[in-house]
C-alpha positions as CSV (number, residue, x, y, z in Angstrom):
1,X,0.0,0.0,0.0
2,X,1.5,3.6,-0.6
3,X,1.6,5.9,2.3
4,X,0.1,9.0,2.0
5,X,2.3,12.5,2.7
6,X,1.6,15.9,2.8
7,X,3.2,16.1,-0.5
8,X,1.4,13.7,-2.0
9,X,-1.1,15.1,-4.6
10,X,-5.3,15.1,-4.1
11,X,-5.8,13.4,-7.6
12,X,-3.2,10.5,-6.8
13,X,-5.1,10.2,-3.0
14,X,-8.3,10.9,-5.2
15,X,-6.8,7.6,-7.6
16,X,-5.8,5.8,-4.9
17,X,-9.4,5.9,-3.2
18,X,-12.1,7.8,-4.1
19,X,-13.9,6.8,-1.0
20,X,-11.3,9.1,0.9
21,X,-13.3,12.0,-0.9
22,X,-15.6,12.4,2.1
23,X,-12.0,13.5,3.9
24,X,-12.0,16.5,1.5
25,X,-15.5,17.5,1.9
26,X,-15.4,17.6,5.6
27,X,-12.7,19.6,5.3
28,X,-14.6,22.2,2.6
29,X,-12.5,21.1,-0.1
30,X,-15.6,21.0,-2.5
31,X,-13.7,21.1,-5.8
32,X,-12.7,18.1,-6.2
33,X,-12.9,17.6,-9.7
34,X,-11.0,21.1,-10.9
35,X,-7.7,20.1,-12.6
36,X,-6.0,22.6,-10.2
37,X,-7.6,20.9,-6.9
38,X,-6.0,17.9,-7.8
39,X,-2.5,18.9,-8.3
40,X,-2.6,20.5,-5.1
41,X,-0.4,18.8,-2.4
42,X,-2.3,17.7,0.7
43,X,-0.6,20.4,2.9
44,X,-1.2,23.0,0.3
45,X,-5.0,21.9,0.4
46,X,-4.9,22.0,3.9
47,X,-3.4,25.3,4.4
48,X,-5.9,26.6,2.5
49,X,-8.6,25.5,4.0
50,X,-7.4,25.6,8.1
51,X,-6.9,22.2,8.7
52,X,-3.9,20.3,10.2
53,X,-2.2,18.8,7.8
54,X,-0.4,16.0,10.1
55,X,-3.8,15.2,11.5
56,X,-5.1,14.6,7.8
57,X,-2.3,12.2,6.5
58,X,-3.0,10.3,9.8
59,X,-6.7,10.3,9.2
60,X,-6.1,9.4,5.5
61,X,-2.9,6.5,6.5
62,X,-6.0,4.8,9.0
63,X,-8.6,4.8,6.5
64,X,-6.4,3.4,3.8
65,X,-5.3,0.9,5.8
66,X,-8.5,0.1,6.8
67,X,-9.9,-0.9,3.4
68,X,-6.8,-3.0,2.6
């Protein structure tokens, strides 16, 4: 399984597993199918939208490796 990092990219998370797109909607990231969206990195996301970007690859490692 890859191992998601704040630098990884939404659209390769977004590949990876669309059902981590709830993740990004909690979070208010609602545009998740703009080209730009998805070649944001996680922390840039984050950043943007006021959420800890440490907490969210945690979040997004346990739910990943949860649907192995």
């Amino acid at each position: 399984m890859k191992s998601i990092t704040k630098q990884t990219l939404i659209g390769e998370i977004m590949e990876l597993d669309p059902s981590t797109m709830p993740f990004f909607l909690e979070m208010g990231m609602h545009c998740l199918g703009c080209p730009a969206s998805r070649g944001e990195t996680l922390e840039e996301a984050c950043v943007v939208h006021g959420v800890d970007a440490e907490e969210m690859v945690q979040k997004l490692n346990e739910h990943l490796a949860s649907h192995q």
